[in-house]
Z-matrix of the N, CA and C atoms (Angstrom, degrees):
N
C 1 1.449
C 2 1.521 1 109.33
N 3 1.354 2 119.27 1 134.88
C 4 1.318 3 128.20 2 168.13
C 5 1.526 4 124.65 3 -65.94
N 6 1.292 5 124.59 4 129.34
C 7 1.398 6 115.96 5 -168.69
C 8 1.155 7 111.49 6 -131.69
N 9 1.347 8 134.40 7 86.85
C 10 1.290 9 133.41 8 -163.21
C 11 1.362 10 131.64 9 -121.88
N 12 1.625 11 108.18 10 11.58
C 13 1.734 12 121.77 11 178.80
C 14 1.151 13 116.93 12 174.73
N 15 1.264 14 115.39 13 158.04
C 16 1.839 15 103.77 14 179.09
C 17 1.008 16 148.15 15 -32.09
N 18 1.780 17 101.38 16 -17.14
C 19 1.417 18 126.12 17 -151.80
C 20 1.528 19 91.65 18 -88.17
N 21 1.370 20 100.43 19 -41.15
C 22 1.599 21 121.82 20 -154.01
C 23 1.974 22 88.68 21 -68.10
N 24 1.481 23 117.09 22 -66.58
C 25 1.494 24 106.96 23 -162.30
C 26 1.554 25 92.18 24 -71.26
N 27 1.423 26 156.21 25 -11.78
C 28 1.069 27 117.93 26 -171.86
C 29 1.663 28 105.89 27 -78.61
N 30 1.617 29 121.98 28 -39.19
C 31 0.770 30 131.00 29 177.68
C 32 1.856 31 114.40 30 -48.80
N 33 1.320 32 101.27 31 -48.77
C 34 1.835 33 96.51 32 165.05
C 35 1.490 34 117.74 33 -38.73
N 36 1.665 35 97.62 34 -62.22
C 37 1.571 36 105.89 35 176.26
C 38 1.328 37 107.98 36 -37.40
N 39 1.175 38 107.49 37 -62.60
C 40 2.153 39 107.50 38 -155.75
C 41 1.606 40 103.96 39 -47.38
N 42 1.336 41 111.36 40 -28.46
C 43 1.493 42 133.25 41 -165.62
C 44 1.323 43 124.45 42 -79.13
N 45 1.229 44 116.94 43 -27.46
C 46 1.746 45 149.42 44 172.13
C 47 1.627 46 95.66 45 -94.23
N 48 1.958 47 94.81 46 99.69
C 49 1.567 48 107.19 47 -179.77
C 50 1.447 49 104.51 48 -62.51
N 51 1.379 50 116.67 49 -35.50
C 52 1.762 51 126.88 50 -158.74
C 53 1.555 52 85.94 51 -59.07
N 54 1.649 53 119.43 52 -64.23
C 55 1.226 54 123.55 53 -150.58
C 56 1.729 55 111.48 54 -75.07
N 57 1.071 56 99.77 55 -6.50
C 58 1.839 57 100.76 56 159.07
C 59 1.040 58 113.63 57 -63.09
N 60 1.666 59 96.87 58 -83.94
C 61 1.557 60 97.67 59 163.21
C 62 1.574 61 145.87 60 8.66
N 63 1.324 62 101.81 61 -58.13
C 64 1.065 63 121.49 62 -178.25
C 65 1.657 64 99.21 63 -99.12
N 66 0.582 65 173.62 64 -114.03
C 67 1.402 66 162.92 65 173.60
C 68 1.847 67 108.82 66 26.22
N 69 1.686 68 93.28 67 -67.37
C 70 1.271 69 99.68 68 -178.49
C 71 1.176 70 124.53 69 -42.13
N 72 1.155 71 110.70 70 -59.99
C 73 2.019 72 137.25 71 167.49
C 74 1.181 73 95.12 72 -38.35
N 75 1.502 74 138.51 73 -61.25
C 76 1.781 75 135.28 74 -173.32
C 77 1.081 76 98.34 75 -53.35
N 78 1.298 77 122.99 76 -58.45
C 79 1.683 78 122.06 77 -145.72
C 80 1.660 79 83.19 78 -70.13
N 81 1.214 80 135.75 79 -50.24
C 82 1.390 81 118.83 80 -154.09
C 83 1.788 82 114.58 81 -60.43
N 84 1.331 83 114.28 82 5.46
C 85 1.264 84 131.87 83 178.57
C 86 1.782 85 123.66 84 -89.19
N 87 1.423 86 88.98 85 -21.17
C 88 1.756 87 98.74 86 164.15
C 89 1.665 88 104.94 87 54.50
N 90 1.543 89 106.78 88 29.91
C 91 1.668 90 101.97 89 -176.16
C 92 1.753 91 95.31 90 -86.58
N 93 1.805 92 117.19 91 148.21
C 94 1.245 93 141.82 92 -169.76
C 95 1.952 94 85.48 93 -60.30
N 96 1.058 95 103.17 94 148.26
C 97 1.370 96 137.03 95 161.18
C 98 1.938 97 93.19 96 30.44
N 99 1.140 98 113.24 97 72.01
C 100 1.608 99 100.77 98 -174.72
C 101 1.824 100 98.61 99 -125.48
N 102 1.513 101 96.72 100 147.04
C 103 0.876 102 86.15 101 173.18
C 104 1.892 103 99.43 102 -142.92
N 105 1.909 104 117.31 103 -177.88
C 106 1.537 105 99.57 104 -178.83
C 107 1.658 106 96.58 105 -119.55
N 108 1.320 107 117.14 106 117.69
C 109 1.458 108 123.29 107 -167.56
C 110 1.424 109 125.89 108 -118.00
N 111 1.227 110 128.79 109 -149.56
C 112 1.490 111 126.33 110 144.12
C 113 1.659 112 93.92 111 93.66
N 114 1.589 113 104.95 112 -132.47
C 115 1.786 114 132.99 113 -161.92
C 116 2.142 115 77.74 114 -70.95
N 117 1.415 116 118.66 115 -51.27
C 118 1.515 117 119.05 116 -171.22
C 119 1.203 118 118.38 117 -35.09
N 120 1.150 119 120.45 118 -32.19
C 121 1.898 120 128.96 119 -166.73
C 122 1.412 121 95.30 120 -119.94
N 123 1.273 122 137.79 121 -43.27
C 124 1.172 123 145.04 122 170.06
C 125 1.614 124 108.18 123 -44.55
N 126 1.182 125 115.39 124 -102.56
C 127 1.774 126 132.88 125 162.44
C 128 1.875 127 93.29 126 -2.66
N 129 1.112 128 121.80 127 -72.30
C 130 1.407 129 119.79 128 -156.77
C 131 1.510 130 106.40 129 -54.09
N 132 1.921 131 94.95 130 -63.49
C 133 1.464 132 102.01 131 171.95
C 134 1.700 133 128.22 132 -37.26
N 135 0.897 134 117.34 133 -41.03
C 136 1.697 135 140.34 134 -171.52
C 137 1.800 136 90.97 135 -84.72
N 138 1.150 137 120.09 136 -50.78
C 139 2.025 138 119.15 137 -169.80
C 140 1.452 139 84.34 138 -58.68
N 141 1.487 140 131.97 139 -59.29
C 142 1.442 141 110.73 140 -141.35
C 143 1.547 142 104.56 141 -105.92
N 144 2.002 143 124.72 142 8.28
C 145 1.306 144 108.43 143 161.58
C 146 1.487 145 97.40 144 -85.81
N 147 1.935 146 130.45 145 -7.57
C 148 1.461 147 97.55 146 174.07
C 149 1.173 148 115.36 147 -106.64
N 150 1.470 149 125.15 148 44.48
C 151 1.705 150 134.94 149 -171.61
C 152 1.499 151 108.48 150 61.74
N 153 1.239 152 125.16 151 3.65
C 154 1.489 153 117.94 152 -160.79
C 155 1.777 154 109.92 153 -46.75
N 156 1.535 155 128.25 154 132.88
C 157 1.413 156 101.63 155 -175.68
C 158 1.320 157 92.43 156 -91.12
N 159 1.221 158 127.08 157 -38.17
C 160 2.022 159 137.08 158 -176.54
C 161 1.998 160 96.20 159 -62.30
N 162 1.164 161 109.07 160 128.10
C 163 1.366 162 105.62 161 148.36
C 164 1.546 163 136.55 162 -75.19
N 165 1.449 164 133.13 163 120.30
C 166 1.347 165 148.30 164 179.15
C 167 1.303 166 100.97 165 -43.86
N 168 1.585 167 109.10 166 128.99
C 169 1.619 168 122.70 167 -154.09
C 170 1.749 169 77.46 168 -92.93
N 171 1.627 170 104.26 169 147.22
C 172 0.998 171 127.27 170 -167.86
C 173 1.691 172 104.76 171 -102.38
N 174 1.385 173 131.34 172 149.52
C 175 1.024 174 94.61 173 178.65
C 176 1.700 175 99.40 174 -107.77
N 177 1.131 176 140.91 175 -9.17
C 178 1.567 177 150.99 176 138.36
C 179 1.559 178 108.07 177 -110.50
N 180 1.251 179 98.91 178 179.02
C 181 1.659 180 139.49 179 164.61
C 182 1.615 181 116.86 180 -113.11
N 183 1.000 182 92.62 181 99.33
C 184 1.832 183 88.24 182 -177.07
C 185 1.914 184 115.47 183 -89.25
N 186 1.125 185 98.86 184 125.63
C 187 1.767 186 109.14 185 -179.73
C 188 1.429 187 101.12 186 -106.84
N 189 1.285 188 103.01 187 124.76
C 190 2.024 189 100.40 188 170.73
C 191 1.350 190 85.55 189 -118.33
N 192 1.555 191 107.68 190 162.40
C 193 1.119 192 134.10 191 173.59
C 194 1.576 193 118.27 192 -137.30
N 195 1.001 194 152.29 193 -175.54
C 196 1.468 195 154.19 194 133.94
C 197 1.628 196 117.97 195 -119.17
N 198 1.582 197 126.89 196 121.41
C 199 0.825 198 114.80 197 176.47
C 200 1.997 199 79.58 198 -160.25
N 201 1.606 200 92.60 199 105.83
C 202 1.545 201 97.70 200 159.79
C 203 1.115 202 157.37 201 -84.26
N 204 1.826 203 89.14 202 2.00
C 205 1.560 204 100.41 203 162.55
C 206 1.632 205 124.84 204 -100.48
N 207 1.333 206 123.64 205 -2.19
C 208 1.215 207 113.77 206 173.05
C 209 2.219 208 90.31 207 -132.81
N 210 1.160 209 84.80 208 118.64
C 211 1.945 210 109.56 209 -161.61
C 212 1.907 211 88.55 210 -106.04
N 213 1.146 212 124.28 211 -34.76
C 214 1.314 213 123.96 212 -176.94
C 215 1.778 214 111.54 213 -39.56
N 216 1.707 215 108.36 214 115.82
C 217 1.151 216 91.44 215 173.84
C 218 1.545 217 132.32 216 -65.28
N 219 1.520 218 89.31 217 -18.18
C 220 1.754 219 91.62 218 174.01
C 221 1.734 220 146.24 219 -37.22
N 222 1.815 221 80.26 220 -29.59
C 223 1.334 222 94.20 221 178.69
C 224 1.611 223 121.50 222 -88.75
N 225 1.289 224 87.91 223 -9.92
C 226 1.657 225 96.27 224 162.28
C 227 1.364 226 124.45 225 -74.47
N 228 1.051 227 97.26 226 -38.43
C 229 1.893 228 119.29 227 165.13
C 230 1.580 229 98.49 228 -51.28
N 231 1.394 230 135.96 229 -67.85
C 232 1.002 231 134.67 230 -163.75
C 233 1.757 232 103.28 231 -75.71
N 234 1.027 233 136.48 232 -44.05
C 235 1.442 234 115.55 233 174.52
C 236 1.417 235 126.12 234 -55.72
N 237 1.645 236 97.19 235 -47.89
C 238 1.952 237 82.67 236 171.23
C 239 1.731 238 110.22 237 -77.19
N 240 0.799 239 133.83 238 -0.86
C 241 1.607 240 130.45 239 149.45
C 242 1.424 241 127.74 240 -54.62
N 243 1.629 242 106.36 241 -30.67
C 244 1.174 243 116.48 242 160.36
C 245 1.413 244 132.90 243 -97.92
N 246 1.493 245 100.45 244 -9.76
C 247 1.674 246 100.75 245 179.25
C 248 1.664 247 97.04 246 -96.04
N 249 1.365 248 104.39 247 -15.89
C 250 1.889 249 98.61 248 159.10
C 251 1.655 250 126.36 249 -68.11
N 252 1.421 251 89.57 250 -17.72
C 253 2.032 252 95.09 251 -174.15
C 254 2.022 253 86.29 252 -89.04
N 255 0.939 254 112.78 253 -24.59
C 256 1.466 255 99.11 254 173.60
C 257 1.854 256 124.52 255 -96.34
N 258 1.057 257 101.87 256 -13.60
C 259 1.791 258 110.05 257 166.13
C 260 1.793 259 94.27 258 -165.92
N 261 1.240 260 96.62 259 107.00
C 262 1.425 261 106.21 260 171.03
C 263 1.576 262 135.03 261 -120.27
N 264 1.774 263 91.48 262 42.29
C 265 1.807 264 119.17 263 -171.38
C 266 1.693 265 93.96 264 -123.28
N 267 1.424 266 108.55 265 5.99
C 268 1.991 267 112.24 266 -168.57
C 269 1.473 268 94.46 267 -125.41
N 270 0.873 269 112.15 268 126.88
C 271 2.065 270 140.78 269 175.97
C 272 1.295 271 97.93 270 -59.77
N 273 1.336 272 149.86 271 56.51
C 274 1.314 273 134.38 272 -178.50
C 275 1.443 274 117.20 273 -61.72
N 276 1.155 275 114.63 274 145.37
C 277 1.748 276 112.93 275 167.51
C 278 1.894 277 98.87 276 -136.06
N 279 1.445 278 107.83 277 124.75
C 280 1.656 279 110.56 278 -178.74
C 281 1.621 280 94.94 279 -109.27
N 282 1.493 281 105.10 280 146.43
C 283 1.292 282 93.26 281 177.33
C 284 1.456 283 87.00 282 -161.25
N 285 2.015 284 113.10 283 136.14
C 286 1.817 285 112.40 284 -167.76
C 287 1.415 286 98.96 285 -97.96
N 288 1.144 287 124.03 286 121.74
C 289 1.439 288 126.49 287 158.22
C 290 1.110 289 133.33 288 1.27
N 291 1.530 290 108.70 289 -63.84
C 292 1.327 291 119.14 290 -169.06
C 293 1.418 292 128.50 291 -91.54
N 294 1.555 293 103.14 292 14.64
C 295 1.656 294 112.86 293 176.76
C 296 2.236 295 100.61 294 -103.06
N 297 1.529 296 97.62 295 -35.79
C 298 1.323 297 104.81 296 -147.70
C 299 1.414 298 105.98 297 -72.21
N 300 1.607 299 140.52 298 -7.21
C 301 1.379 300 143.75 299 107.43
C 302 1.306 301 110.88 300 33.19
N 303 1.339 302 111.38 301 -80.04
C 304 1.523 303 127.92 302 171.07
C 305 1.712 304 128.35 303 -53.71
N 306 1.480 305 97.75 304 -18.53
C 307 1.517 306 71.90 305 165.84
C 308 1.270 307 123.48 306 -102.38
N 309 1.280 308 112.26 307 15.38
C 310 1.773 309 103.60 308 155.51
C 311 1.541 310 109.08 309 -136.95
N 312 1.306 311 100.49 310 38.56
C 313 1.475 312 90.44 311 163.76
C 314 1.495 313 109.17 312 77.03
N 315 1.291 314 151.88 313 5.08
C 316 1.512 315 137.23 314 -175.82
C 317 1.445 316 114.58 315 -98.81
N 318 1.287 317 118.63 316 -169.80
C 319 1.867 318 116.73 317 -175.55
C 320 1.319 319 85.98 318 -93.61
N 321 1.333 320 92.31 319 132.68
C 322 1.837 321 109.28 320 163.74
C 323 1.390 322 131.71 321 -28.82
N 324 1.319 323 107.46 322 153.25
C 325 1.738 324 93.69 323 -174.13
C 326 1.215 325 81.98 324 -109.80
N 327 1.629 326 82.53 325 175.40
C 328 1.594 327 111.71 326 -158.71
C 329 1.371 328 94.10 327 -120.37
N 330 1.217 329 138.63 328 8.16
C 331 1.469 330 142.58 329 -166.80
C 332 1.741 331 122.43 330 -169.59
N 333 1.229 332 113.87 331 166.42
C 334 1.814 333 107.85 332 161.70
C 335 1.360 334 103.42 333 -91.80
N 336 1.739 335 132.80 334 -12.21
C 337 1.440 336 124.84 335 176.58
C 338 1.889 337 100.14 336 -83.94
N 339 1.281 338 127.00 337 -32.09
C 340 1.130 339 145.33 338 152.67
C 341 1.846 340 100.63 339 -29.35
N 342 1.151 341 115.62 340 -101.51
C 343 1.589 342 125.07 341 -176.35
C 344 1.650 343 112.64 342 -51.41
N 345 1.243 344 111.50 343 -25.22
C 346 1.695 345 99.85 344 163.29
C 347 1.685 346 114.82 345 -56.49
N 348 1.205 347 92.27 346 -36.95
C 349 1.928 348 113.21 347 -159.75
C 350 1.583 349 92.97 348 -64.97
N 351 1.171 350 107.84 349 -32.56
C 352 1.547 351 114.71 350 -179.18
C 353 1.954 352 120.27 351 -94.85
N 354 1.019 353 125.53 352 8.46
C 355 1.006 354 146.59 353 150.96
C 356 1.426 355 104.86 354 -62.09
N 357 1.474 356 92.77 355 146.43
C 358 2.145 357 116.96 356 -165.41
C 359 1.116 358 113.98 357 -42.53
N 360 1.576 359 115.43 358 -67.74
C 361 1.337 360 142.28 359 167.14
C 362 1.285 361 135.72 360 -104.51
N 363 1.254 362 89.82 361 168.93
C 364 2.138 363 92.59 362 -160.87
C 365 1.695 364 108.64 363 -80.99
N 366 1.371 365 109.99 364 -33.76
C 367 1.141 366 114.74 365 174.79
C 368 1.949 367 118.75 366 -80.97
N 369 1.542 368 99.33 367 8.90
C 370 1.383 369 99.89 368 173.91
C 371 1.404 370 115.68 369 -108.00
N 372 1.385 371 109.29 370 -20.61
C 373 1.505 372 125.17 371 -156.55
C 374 1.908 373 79.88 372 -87.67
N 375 0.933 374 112.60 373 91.34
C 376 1.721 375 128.36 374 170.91
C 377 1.337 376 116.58 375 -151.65
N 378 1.259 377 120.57 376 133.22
C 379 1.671 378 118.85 377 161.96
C 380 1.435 379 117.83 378 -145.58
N 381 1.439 380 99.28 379 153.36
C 382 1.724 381 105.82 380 178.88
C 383 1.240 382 111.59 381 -119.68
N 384 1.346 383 119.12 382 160.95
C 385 1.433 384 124.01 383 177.02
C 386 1.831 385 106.88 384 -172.43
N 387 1.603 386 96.49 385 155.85
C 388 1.128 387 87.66 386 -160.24
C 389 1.913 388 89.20 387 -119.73
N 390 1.147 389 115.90 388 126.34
C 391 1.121 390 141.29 389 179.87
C 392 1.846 391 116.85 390 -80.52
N 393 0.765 392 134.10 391 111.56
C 394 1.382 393 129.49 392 161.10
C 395 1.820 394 117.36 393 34.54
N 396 1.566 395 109.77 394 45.93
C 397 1.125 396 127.10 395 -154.34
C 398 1.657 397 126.34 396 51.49
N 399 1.075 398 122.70 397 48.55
C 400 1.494 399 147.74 398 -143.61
C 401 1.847 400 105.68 399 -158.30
N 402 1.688 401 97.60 400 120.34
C 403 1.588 402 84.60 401 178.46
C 404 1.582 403 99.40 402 -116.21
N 405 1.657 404 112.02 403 142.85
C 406 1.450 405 113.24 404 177.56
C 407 1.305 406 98.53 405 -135.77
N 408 1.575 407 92.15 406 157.73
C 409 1.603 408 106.43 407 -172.42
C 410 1.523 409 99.02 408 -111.02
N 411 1.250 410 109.60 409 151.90
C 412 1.493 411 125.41 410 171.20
C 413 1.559 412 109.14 411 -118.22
N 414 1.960 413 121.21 412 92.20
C 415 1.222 414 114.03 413 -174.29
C 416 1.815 415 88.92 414 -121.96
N 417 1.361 416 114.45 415 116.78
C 418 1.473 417 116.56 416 158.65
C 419 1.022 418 125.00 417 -81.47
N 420 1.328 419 134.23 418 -5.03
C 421 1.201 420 140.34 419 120.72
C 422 1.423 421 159.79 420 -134.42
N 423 1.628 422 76.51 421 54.05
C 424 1.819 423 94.60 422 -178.57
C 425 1.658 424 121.64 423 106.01
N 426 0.881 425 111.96 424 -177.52
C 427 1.259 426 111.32 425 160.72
C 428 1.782 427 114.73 426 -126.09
N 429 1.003 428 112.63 427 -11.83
C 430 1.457 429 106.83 428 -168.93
C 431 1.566 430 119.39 429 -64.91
N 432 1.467 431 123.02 430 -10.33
C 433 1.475 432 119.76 431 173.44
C 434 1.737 433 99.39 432 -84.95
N 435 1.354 434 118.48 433 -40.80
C 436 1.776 435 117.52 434 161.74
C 437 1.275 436 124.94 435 -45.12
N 438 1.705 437 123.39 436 -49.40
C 439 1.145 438 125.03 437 177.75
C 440 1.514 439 103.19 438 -77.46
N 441 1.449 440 126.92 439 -19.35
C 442 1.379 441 105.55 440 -170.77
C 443 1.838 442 94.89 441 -98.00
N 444 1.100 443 133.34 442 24.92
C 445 1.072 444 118.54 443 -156.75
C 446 1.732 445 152.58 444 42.00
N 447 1.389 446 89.64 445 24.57
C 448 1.669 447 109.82 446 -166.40
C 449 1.805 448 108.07 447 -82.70
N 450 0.994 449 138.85 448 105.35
C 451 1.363 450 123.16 449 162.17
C 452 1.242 451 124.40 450 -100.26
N 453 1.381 452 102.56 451 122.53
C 454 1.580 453 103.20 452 -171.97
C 455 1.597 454 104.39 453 -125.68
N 456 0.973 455 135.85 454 -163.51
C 457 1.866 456 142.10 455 164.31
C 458 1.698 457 100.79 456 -99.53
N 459 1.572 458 84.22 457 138.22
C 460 1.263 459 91.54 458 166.12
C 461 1.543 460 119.06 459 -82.67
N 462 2.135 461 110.53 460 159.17
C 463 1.134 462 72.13 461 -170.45
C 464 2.151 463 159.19 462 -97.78
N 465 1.606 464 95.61 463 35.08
C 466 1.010 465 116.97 464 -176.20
C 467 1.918 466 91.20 465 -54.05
N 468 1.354 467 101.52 466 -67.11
C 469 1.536 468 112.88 467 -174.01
C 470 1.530 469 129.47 468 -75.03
N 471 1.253 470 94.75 469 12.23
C 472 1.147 471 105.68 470 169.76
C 473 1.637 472 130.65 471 -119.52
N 474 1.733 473 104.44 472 -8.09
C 475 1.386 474 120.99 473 -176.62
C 476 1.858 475 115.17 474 -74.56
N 477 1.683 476 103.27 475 -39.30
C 478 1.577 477 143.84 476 -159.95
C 479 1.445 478 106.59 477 -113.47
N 480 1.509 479 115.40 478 108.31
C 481 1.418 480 135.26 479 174.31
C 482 1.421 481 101.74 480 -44.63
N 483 1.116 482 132.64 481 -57.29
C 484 1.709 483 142.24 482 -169.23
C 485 1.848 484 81.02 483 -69.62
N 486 1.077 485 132.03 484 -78.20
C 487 1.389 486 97.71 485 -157.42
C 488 1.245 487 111.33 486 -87.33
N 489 1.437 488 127.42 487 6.64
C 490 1.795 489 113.09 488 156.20
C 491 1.198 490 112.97 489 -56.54
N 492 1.494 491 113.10 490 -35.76
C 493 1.593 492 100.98 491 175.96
C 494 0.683 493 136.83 492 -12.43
N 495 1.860 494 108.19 493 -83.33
C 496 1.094 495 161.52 494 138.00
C 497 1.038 496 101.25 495 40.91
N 498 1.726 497 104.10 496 -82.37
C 499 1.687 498 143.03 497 -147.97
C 500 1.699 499 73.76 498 -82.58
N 501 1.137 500 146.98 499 -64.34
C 502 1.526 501 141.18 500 -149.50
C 503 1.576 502 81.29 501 -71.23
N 504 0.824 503 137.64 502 -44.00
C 505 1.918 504 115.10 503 -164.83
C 506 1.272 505 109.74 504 -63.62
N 507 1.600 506 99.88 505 -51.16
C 508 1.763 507 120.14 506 -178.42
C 509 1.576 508 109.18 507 -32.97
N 510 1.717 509 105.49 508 -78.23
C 511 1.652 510 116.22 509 164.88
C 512 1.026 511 106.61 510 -14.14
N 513 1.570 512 115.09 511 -67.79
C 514 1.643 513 102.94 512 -156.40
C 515 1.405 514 127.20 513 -64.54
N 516 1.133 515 95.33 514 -51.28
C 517 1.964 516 134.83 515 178.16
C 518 1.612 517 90.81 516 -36.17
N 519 1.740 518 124.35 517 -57.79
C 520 1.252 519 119.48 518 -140.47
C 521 1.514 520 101.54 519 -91.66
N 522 1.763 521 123.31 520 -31.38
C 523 1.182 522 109.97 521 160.45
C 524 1.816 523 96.36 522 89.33
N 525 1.373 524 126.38 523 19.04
C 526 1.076 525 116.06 524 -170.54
C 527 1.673 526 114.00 525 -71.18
N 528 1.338 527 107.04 526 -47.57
C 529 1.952 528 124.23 527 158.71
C 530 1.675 529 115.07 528 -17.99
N 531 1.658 530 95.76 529 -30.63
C 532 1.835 531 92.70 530 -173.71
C 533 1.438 532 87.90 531 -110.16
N 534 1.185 533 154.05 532 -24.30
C 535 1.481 534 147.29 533 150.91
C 536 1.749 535 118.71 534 -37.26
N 537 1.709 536 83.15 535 -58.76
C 538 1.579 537 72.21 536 -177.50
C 539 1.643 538 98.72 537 -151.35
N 540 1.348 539 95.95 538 115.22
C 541 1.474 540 112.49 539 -154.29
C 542 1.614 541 127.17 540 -69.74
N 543 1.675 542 90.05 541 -20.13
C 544 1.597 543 108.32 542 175.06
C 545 1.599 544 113.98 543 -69.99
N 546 1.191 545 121.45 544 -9.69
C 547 1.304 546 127.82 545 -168.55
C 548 1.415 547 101.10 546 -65.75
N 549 1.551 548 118.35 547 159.05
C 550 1.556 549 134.23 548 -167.99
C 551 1.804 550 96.38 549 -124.50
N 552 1.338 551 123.93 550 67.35
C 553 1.913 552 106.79 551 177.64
C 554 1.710 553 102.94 552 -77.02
N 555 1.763 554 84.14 553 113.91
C 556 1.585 555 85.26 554 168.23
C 557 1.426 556 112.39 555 -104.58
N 558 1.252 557 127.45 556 144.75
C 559 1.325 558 124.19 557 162.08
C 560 1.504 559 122.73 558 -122.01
C-alpha cells in the first residue's frame, strides 16, 4: 500500500477492524486530551510500507492522556485495569502526560501533543484517536520521516549527549532494522 500523507494513514486506520476496536474501547473512557500512539501508528505505518500481510506483534498499546489534577500514578494502574475488563487479549500501557516530565528530567508539559513532542523518536511521537466518530492524528512533527521510513531523535534527544544516548540505546535495544529492513536509523 502506498502511503503518502495523513490522509493516506488515517484512511489505513479506519480500515484496520482490530485498530478501531481499540480506539473505540479508549474513546469509551472519556479521558481529557487522550490519545492511542507510539509502536500503534508506528507498527502499522512501517507493516504496510513493507507489504507486511501479518501485523508486527506489539509488545503494548500505549494510551496518553493529560489530566493535571490527578498526577497519581495509581490511576493509571486503574484505567488499564479497566480497559482490560473491556478487551483483555490487548497489552495496555496508560500513561498521564503531565506526570511523565519526570522521567527525564524536563519542564512539564502542558499537553499529550506536548509529551508526544518529547518522545525518543520522530517516527514514534504519533497518536490516533477517534473523536465522536471522527479519526485525528496527533503528528508534532509530521509524518513524512514515518512515511519515508527515516528514524531519527527528536529534537529534545537529539540536542543533549546524555539524552542522545538514550535514543542510541533505544535503536539498538529495539532491533527495528531487522523488523523492517527498509528503515533509514539516522543518528
Amino acid at each position: 500500500m502506498i502511503l503518502q500523507n495523513e490522509l493516506d494513514l488515517i484512511e489505513a486506520i479506519k480500515k484496520d477492524t482490530w485498530m478501531m476496536e481499540i480506539l473505540e474501547t479508549v474513546e469509551q473512557l472519556s479521558l481529557p486530551d487522550c490519545w492511542v500512539c507510539a509502536g500503534f501508528v508506528r507498527s502499522k505505518a512501517w507493516d504496510l510500507l513493507h507489504d507486511y500481510k501479518e501485523r508486527t506483534q506489539l509488545p503494548d498499546i500505549d494510551v496518553i492522556y493529560f489530566n493535571a489534577e490527578e498526577v497519581d500514578e495509581q490511576i493509571e494502574k486503574r484505567l488499564e485495569q479497566q480497559l482490560l475488563s473491556m478487551k483483555p487479549e490487548v497489552p495496555w500501557s496508560v500513561k498521564n502526560q503531565a506526570r511523565m516530565h519526570m522521567k527525564n528530567g524536563v519542564a512539564p508539559f502542558i499537553s499529550s501533543e506536548d509529551g508526544m513532542a518529547h518522545f525518543t523518536e520522530i517516527p514514534t511521537a504519533i497518536g490516533v484517536r477517534l473523536n465522536r466518530d471522527k479519526l485525528e492524528l496527533c503528528v508534532p512533527y509530521g509524518v513524512e520521516d514515518l512515511l519515508s521510513c527515516v528514524v531519527k531523535p527528536t529534537p529534545e534527544f537529539k540536542k543533549d549527549m546524555p539524552m542522545h544516548n538514550i535514543y542510541v540505546k533505544r535503536i539498538e535495544t529495539k532491533n527495528w532494522d531487522k523488523i523492517w529492513p527498509k528503515l533509514k536509523l539516522k543518528y
